[in-house]
Each structure stands twice: as structure tokens, then as C-alpha cells.
N, C-alpha and C positions, 0 to 999 in steps of 0.2 A: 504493500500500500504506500508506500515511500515515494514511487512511481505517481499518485495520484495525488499526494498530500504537495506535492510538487508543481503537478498539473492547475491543484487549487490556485498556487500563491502566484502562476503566470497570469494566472485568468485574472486574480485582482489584480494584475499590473494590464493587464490588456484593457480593463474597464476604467482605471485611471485614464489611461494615453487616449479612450477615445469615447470619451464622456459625450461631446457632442453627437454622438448615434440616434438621441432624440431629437434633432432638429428636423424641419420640415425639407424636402427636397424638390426644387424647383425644375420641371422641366418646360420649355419657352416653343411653342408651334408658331413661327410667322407665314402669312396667310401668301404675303408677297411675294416670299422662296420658295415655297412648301418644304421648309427644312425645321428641322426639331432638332433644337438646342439643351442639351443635357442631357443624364442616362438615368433611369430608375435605381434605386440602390434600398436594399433591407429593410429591416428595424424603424424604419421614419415613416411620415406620413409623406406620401409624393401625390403633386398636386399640377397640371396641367395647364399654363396659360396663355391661350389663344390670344395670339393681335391680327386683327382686319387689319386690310390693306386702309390706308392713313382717309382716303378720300371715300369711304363709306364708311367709317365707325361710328358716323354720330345716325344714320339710317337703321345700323345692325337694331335689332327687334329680339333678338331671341338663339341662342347657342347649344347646340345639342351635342355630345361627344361620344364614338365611339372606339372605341380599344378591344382590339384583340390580342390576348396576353394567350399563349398554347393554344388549348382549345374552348376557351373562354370568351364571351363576348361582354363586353360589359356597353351601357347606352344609361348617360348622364345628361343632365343642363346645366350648363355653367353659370354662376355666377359674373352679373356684370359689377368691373373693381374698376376703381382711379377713372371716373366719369367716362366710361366706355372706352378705354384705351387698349385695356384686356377683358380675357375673360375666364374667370379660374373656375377647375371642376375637381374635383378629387378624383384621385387614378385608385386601381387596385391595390391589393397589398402584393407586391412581389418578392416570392421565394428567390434561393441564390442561386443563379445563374438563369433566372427565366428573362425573356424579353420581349418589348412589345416588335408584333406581327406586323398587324395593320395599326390603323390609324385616320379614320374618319370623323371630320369637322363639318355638320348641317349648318349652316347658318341664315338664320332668317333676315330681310332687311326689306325696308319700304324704297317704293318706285321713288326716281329723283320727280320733280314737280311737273318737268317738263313731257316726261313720258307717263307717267298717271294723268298729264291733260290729253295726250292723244289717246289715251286707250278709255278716258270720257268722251273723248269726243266722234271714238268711234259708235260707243255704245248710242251716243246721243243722235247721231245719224242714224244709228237703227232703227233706235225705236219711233224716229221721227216718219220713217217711211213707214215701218209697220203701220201705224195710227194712220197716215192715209189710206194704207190698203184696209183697212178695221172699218175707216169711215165711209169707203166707195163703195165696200160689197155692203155695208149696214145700209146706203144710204138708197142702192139699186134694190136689196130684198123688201126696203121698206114700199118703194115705189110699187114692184110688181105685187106685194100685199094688196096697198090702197086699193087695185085696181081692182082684184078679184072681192076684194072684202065690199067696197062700193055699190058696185052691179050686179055680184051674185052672193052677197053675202056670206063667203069661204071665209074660213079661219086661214091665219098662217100651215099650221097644218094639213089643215087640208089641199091648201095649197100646191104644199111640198109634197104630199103624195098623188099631186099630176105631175108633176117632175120626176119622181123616183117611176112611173108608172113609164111616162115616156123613157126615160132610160131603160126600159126593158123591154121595149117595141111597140110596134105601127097597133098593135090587137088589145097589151093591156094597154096601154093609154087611151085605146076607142073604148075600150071596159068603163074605164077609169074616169072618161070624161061626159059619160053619158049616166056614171051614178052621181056626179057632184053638178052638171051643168046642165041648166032643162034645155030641149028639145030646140028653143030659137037660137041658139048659140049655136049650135049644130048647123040647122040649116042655110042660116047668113054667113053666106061663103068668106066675108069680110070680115065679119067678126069672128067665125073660127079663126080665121089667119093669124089676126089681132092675138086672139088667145095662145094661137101656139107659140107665137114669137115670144110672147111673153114667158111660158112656160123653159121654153127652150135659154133664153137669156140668163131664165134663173138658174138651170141646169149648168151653162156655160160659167158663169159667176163661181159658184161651187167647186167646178172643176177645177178653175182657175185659181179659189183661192189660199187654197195649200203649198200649193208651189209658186205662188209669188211670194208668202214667207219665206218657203225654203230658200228663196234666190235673194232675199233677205239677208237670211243668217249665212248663206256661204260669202256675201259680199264681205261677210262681218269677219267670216273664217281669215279670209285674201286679205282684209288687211292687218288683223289679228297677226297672221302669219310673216308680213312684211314688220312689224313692228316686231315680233319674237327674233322676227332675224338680226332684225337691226340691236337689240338686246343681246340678243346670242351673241354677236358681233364685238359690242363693247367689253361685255363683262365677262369674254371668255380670252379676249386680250392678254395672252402674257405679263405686257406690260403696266396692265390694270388690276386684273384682279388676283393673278399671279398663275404660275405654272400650272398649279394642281387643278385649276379647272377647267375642262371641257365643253360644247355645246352641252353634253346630253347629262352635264352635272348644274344644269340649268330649269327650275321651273318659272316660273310667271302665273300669279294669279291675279289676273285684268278685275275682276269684282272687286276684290278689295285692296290694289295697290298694292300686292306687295310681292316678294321673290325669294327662291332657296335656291342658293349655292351649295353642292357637297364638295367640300375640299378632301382627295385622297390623297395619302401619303403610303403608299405600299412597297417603297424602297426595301431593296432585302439590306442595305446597310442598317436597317433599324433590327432585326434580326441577329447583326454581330455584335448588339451594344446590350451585354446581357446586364442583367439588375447585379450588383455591385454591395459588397460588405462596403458599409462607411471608410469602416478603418483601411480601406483599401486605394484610397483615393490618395491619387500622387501628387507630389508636392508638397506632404508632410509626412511627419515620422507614422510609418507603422511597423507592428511587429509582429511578426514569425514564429512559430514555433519551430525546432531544427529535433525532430525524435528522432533522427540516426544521420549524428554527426561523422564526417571520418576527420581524424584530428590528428597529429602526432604531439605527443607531453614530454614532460621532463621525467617522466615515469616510464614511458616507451616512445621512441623518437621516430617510428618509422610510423606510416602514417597507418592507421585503423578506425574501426569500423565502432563509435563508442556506443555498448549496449542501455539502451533506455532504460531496462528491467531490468537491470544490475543495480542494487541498492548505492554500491558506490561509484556508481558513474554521475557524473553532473547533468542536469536539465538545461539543457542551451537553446537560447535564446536570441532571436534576433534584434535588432531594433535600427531601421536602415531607411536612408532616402533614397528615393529615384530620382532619375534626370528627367523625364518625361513627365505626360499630363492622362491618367487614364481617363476622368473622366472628359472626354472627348468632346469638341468647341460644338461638332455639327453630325447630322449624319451624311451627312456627306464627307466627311473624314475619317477614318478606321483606322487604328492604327495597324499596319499589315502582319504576316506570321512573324518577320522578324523584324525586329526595329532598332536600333542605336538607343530608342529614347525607351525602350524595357531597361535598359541599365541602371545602376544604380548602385549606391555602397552602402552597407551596413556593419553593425558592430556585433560580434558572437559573443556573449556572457551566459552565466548561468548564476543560481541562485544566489552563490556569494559571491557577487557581483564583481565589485575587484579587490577583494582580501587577495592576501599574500596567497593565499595558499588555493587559491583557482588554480584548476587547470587548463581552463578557457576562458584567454581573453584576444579575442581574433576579431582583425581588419579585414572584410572581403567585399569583393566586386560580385555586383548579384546580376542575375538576369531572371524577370518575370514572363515564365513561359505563358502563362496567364494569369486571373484575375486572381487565383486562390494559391500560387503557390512559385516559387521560386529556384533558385540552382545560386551558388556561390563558392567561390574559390578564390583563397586568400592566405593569411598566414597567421598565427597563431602565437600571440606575444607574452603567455602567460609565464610566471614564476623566472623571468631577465633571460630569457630563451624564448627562440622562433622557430618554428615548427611549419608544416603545411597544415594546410586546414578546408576543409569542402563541408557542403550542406546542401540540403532538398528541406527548404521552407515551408510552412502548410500554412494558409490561412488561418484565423481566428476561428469560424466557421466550423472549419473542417477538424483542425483542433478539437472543438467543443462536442463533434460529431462523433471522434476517435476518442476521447474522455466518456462519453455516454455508452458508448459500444464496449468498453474496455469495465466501467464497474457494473453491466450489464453479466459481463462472461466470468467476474468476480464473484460475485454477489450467490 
């Protein structure tokens, strides 16, 4: 148990060095790039904040987010912050090494002034013509009414079934007009005429008056259609509303003024920016654990392999900078498999720190093969003697995983 009562006292030195693990983590979407700035990281709350492009934030109406974390979807609304400048949403919690997939921004926003007046002033030509086509057949059914209502005292209805009767032939309309019309209307060759024109008129009216709306509304479609284009056009601009969108990431709803933009972001560079221990963030001290150090002592000079579960072997530890910057400016940046800026130097100690009588106190050059672990080789200055010295780093993390696993197989 030496082994673990050891494991204890790195852990309160690892929770010392990176106290900040509760702060909040920022990652920044601009609408303008379509690039996402920062990486998700553990233990914190990570929180998501949208900037619109400069020349429609004060229009945005409404921010919807979604996030694809594995096989997860998650669909938020964001909060509008700093008088519509952004818009923050709370992200998932992420485990270590998961990272966001996709990356979907709905954004709602109202028409500029001058395109909400054409798409009035479409409507307003509509229904302006509709209302006359309403008032010329109202104003013909009422006439052809008067006339039969007047002389042969018909109702509207009945009316309209000598209309519907003539539409079905020369036989029901002579049926038809010989039970609603007495006998002189028949025989005064003028006045049948009179009648049927009329009837017929009313029929043609009818025919007509569905498909003069229709020819209505598709005027309305044609220029509906020139205006969406012209819309399409501006707001799918590059250099307006930014990369990420497309015509057909475009709606327009003409009724009430307003518009949704989907911004995607589906770059597989967001894929290599996996969520991140805190303490792992370069540019400041973090520290290592080293369970199978190879070292050479003042006890044995050649270099070995020091047993972890040997009661008297030391517990080594790292504590080292990097030259580079893990958590990474964009995605559009990665840093590749191998990099100059993985490098970095750290210091090998173990519990008794620098007493006389350490047998590790080593200076080495590190490389971080990734996020959780490291390689180093250097030299070892313990006890007025130098020695070789090498290490395989574990994260914090992993540590903490191999400490649970280990009084698990104890116990």
C-alpha cells in the first residue's frame, strides 16, 4: 500500500497546481468565418458563444444550437449577452478525449425594412387584384340574379341549378328549364335567347373564377421567387453572411418578416480537437505522473527500469513546460502528428522532493505524443552525480484511472 499512500500525496499536489479546473470554459463560433475558437476541456462548465456577422446582430430575433458530441445530439437556445453582440448557450459535459462532430447555429432574424416593404407590397398587389376579381364575379352573379329573380321570381339557387343543368346538356337543361320557367319563356324565341345567354354567362363566370385567383397567386409565387432570389443572393454572400451558408441554408417567411439562416460547421478539424484535462493546457506548469521511470542512481549507474511496487523505489514525478499552445487559436489549425511545438522541458522529482538523499532529481526534454501522456529523456542530477534518465508521462486523468483500477485489484 506504500505504492498508493504515494499515489495519494501526488494527487494533492496535482489538485494544488490546478485549482482553476472549476472555471468556466469558453469556446467562441464566428458566424463571419464559420471557425470555432477554442477546445472543450473536462471538469468545467463549457459554454458556446455565437457572434453574427456585425451588420445583422441588432435584426438576430432568436438563436438555436446544435452539437453533436459521438452519438449524441444535443438542440439548445442561446442566451442573448452584451446587447446582442453574442450569444451564449451551455454545451455538454465532455468526457476525456470526446469531441465535438458537428456543429449547427439556426439563427433567426427580421427582414431589413426595405425588403419587408417589397414583400408588402407584393402581398398588397395581391390582394388588391383578388378584390377586383371578388367584386366583378359578385357584381355579374348579382346582375344575372336580378334578372331571373325580377321576371320569374327564381331564387339564386335556383338559378344556379339552370346553370349546373346546362352544364350537363342540351336534355337536362330543357328538363331543367321547363320545371323552373312557364311555358312563354319557352316559346319567345327572344326571350329564351335572353335566358340562355344569361345562364351561360353565369356558367362562364364560374368557370372562370378559380383560375383567375390561381393566376393571382402564381403572379405572387414569380415574384415571391425573384425576391427569395434576390435574398438568397445577398445573405448567402460569402462576404456577408459568411462561409457557412448556402442558398438552401436559407428560409424567408414573407407573412411575418422574418428569416432563418442554418450556419454549419462540419469541418472534420473539429473532430481532432478532442475535450482536454484542464491541467493539460500548454503554456503552464502541468504535471505527470512517471510509474516506470528508467533512471541510473548512485546506487546502480547503469540505466534501469525503477519498479513502482517496490516499497523502496521513489514515486516520480513530473512537473514541466511546453513550448507550444495545445489548446489551439482555431479549427482551422491542428497541430499535426508531429510538431516542434509538442516539446517541452520538465523537472523529475519524487516525494522527497530535493532532500539529500533523493534518488531522482532529473532535467529532461519531453515530447507530448498527445493530450494524456508524454516520452522524456534527460539526465538525472540526484545525490552530486549524473546519470541518464527517461520517462512515459500519464496524465492526471489516467493516473487517477490507474489508482482506481489498482485499489480495485487490492481490495
Amino acid at each position: 500500500m506504500t505504492f498508493l499512500r504515494r499515489g495519494a500525496l501526488l494527487l494533492l499536489l496535482f489538485t494544488a497546481l490546478n485549482a482553476q479546473a472549476a472555471d468556466m470554459n469558453v469556446l467562441s463560433y464566428y458566424a463571419v468565418g464559420n471557425s470555432l475558437d477554442g477546445q472543450p476541456v473536462i471538469d468545467r462548465v463549457n459554454v458556446l458563444r455565437f457572434f453574427p456577422v456585425f451588420a445583422m446582430k441588432d435584426r438576430v430575433t432568436e438563436v438555436e444550437v446544435t452539437v453533436y458530441v459521438g452519438g449524441r445530439i444535443y438542440t439548445r437556445r442561446a442566451d442573448k449577452l452584451e446587447e446582442a453582440r453574442y450569444w451564449e448557450v451551455l454545451l455538454p459535459t465532455f468526457e476525456l478525449g470526446q469531441a465535438i462532430q458537428r456543429l449547427e447555429v439556426e439563427m433567426r432574424f427580421e427582414l431589413k425594412a426595405i425588403d419587408q416593404e417589397r414583400a408588402d407590397a407584393i402581398r398588397q398587389a395581391e390582394e388588391t387584384k383578388k378584390d377586383k376579381v371578388h367584386k366583378d364575379f359578385a357584381r355579374l352573379i348579382k346582375t344575372i340574379n336580378y334578372a331571373f329573380e325580377q321576371k320569374y321570381a327564381l331564387t339564386s339557387s335556383q338559378t344556379d341549378r339552370l346553370r349546373r343543368a346546362w352544364e350537363d346538356g342540351p336534355k337536362e337543361y330543357d328538363l331543367k328549364f321547363d320545371e323552373l320557367l312557364p311555358p312563354s319563356a319557352r316559346n319567345d324565341a327572344s326571350e329564351k335567347a335572353t335566358l340562355d345567354s344569361l345562364v351561360t354567362l353565369r356558367s362562364t363566370a364560374l368557370r372562370d373564377y378559380s383560375p383567375a385567383l390561381t393566376q393571382i397567386d402564381s403572379l405572387r409565387t414569380d415574384f415571391e421567387l425573384r425576391l427569395y432570389t434576390d435574398l438568397s443572393r445577398s445573405l448567402s454572400d460569402t462576404l456577408y453572411a459568411g462561409p457557412g451558408v448556402r442558398p438552401s441554408d436559407l428560409v424567408v417567411n414573407y407573412e411575418n418578416g422574418s428569416a432563418r439562416i442554418l450556419y454549419r460547421n462540419y469541418k472534420t478539424a473539429l473532430r481532432q480537437m478532442p475535450a482536454l484535462d484542464p491541467a493539460e493546457q500548454r503554456g503552464i506548469f502541468r504535471v505527470r505522473y512517471v510509474p516506470f521511470p528508467i533512471a541510473g542512481r548512485k546506487s546502480r549507474s547503469d540505466l534501469t527500469l525503477v519498479n513502482p511496487f517496490d516499497p523502496s523505489s521513489p514515486a516520480v514525478f513530473e512537473i514541466g513546460l511546453a513550448f507550444g499552445n495545445q489548446i489551439v487559436p482555431g479549427d482551422d489549425f491542428v497541430l499535426p502528428g508531429f510538431s516542434f511545438r509538442r516539446f517541452g522541458i520538465a523537472i523529475g522529482i519524487t516525494e522527497k522532493l530535493f532532500a539529500s538523499d533523493a534518488e531522482i532529481i532529473a532535467l529532461a526534454l519531453t515530447y507530448d505524443f498527445n493530450s494524456y501522456g508524454s516520452l522524456g529523456a534527460g539526465a538525472n542530477f540526484a545525490q552530486d552525480e549524473v546519470h541518464g534518465y527517461g520517462s512515459l508521462g500519464v496524465n492526471k486523468k489516467a493516473f487517477e484511472a490507474l489508482l482506481s483500477g489498482l485499489v480495485s485489484i487490492f481490495q
